[in-house]
N, C-alpha and C positions, 0 to 999 in steps of 0.2 A: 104629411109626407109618409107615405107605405111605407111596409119596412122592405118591402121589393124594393123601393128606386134608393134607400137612405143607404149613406155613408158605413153603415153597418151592414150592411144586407152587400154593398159590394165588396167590402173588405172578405165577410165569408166566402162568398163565390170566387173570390182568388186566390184565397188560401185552398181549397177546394179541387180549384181547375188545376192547380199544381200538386196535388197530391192523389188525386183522383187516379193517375197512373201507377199510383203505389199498393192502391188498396187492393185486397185479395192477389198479392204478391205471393204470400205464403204458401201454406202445406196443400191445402183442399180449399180451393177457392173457386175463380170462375165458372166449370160445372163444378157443384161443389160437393158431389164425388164423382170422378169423375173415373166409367169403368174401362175394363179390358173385355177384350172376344173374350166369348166363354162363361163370364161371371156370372153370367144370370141364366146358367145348363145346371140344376140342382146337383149334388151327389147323394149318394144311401147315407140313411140315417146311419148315426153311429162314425162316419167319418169327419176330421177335424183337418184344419190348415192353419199352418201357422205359416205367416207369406209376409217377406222384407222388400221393402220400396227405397229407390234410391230416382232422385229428380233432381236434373241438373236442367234451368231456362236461364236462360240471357234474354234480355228487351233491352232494345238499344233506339224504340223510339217511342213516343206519347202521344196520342191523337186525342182531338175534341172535336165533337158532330162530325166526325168524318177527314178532319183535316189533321195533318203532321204539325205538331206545335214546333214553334223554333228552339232554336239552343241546343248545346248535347246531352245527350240522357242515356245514363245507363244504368239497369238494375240486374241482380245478381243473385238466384235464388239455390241450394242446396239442401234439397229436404230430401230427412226419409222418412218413413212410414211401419211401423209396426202393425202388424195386424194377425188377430186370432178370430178362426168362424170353425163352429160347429156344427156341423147337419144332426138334427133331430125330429121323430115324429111324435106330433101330437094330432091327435084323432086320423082321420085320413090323411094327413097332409105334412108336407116337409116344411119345416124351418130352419133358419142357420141366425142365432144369434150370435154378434161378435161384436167385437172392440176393435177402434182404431187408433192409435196413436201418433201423433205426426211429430220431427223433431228436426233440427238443423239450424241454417242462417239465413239472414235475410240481408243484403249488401246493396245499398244503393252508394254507387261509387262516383256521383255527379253531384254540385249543388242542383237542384231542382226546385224553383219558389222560394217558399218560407224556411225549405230543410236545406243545409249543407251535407257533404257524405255523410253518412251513418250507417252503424249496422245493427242487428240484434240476432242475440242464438239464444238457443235454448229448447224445452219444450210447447209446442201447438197446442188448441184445443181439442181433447179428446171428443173419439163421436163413440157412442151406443145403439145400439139397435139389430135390424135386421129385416131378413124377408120370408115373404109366406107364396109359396108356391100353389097358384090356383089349378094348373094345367102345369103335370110332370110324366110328359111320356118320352120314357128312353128310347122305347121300341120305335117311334115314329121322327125322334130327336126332335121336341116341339117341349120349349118350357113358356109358362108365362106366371112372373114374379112380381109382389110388389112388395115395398121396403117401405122401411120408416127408421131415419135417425134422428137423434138429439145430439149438437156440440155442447159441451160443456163448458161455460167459459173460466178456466180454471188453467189457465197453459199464461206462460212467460207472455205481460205485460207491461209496457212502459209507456202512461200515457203521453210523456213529453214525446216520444218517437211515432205518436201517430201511428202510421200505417204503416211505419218498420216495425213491424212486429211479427212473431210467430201465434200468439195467441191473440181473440180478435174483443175481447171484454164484453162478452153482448154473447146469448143464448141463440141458438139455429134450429130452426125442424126440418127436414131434409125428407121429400116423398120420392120413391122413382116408381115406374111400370115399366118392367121390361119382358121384352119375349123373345126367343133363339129358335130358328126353325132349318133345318136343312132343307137344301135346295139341289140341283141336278148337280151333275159335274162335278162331284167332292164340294162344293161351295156351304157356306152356313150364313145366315145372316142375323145381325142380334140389333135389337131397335129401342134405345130406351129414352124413356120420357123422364123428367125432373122437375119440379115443383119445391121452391125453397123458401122461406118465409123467415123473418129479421126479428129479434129482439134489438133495443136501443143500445150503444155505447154511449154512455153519462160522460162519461172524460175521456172525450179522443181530441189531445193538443188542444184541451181545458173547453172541450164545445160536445153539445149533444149530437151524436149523430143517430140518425134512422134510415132505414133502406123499406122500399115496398120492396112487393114479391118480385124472385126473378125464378125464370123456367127457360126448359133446352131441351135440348133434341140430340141422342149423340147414337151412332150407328156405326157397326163395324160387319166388313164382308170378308171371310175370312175362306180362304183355299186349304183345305187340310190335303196335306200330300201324303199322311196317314193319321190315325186316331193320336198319335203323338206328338206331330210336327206342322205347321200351319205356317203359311203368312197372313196378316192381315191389316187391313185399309179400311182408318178410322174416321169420322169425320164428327166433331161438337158443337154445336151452337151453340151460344146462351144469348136470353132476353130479359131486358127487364130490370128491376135493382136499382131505379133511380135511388138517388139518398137526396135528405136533406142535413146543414149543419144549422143545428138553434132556430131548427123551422125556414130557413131558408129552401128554398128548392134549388139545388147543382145543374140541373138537366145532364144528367150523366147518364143515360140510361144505354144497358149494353146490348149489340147485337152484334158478335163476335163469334168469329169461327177459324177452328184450328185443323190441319189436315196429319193424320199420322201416320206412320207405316211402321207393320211391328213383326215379330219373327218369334215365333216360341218352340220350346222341342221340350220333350221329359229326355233328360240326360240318365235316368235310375228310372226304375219301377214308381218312385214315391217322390221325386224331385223334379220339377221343372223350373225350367230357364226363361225369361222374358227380353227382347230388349226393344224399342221403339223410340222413332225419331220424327219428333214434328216442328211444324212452323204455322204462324197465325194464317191464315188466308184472309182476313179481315179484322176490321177493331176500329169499332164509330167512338166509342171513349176509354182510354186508361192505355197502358203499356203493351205495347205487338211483341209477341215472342218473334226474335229472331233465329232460335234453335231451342229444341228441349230434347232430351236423351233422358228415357227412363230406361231402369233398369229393375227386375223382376224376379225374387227366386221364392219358389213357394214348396213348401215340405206339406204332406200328405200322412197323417198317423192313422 
């Protein structure tokens, strides 16, 4: 008997298909960072930001291959986000190292599977790193960026809670390319690519779990009505990230996408505002945002 068709090999796959909507609930997950218009337009060396994130999602339903699971499902996510970046040059070229920090709750207010409600708060795992700007012309408004982070798996854990959690027990490498180019009309368009790669979780609900790579595609079009004030219309995909639990294969693998609409303005010389509102357009496995409202304030020293 494989351990495909045995009694253990189905037992995992069910614990799995029910919790499978839980996993990357938390702080930076699905694209697993996932940016705003503008992030990837460098500034002059010498300038820093220090920028607060506030992410309010509801998912109110669970899919697998494609289909609406039964039952009722609800989860309940409240994170923020600390984050500090730097612009500095080394040899010709711009970099911005920084830090991110993510922090909040995680509320799943339904039994779901193997979990009844539970919650977890606390702090995420941090990320490190940053990007190198290969192409930085202001004059033409044409950036093109590539990054690299590391998670640290070092943030609020509890392995009885699985995938309620804010930190995720297992190391992340995190690659993007991105580039911002203006376009006729006041318009700017920014296109970025993601490449993410898993370390293992040894004790997640006492089983190993592994994910292969997942990558996306997130693009935002953005109307500036001046150099200070913009809408803009975002759109994510992610692919990929199958897991397995103790070598089982889930077939969970995601191709999900989220549509956003956002609004920013500099209220000061040195402050701006962010706020955005989206909802899943798709989701072949795990939880469909049925609302998410970020909110955005970023200081300029």
């Amino acid at each position: 008997m494989t351990k495909k068709n045995s009694p253990y090999g189905k037992t995992l796959r069910y614990i799995a298909s029910a919790i499978a909507a839980l996993v990357g609930a938390g702080a930076v997950h699905a694209a697993e960072i996932a940016t705003d218009p503008g992030d990837y337009a460098a500034l002059p060396a010498g300038t820093s930001l220090g920028l607060l994130y506030y992410q309010h999602t509801e998912r109110n339903a669970n899919y697998a291959n494609g289909n609406r699971t039964p039952g009722d499902f609800k989860l309940v996510t409240d994170i923020g986000l600390a984050r500090f970046v730097h612009f500095m040059k080394v040899g010709d070229y711009i970099v911005d190292p920084q830090i991110i920090v993510p922090f909040g709750r995680v509320d799943l207010q339904t039994s779901f599977g193997p979990l009844n409600p539970v919650s977890a708060s606390g702090v995420g795992d941090p990320m490190v790193g940053g990007t190198l700007w290969l192409v930085n012309q202001q004059e033409k408004q044409q950036w093109l960026g590539v990054s690299a982070f590391v998670s640290l798996p070092v943030g609020n854990y509890d392995a009885a809670k699985g995938p309620v959690n804010l930190g995720e027990n297992r190391w992340k490498g995190i690659f993007q390319l991105g580039y911002v180019t203006a376009l006729p009309a006041n318009f700017m368009l920014d296109v970025v690519g993601e490449y993410a790669v898993y370390g293992d979780n040894e004790n997640f609900l006492g089983l190993r779990r592994q994910q292969d790579a997942s990558y996306g595609l997130q693009t935002h079009l953005r109307y500036m009505f001046s150099p200070q004030t913009s809408v803009a219309l975002s759109y994510y995909q992610d692919f990929g990230g199958a897991t397995k639990l103790n070598g089982v294969s889930q077939n969970d693998r995601m191709n999900n996408g989220r549509l956003q609409l956002g609004f920013s303005t500099f209220v000061s010389p040195t402050i701006q505002l962010q706020a955005q509102y989206g909802q899943a357009t798709k989701v072949e496995n795990g939880a469909k945002e049925a609302n998410r409202f970020n909110l955005r304030i970023a200081k300029v020293f």
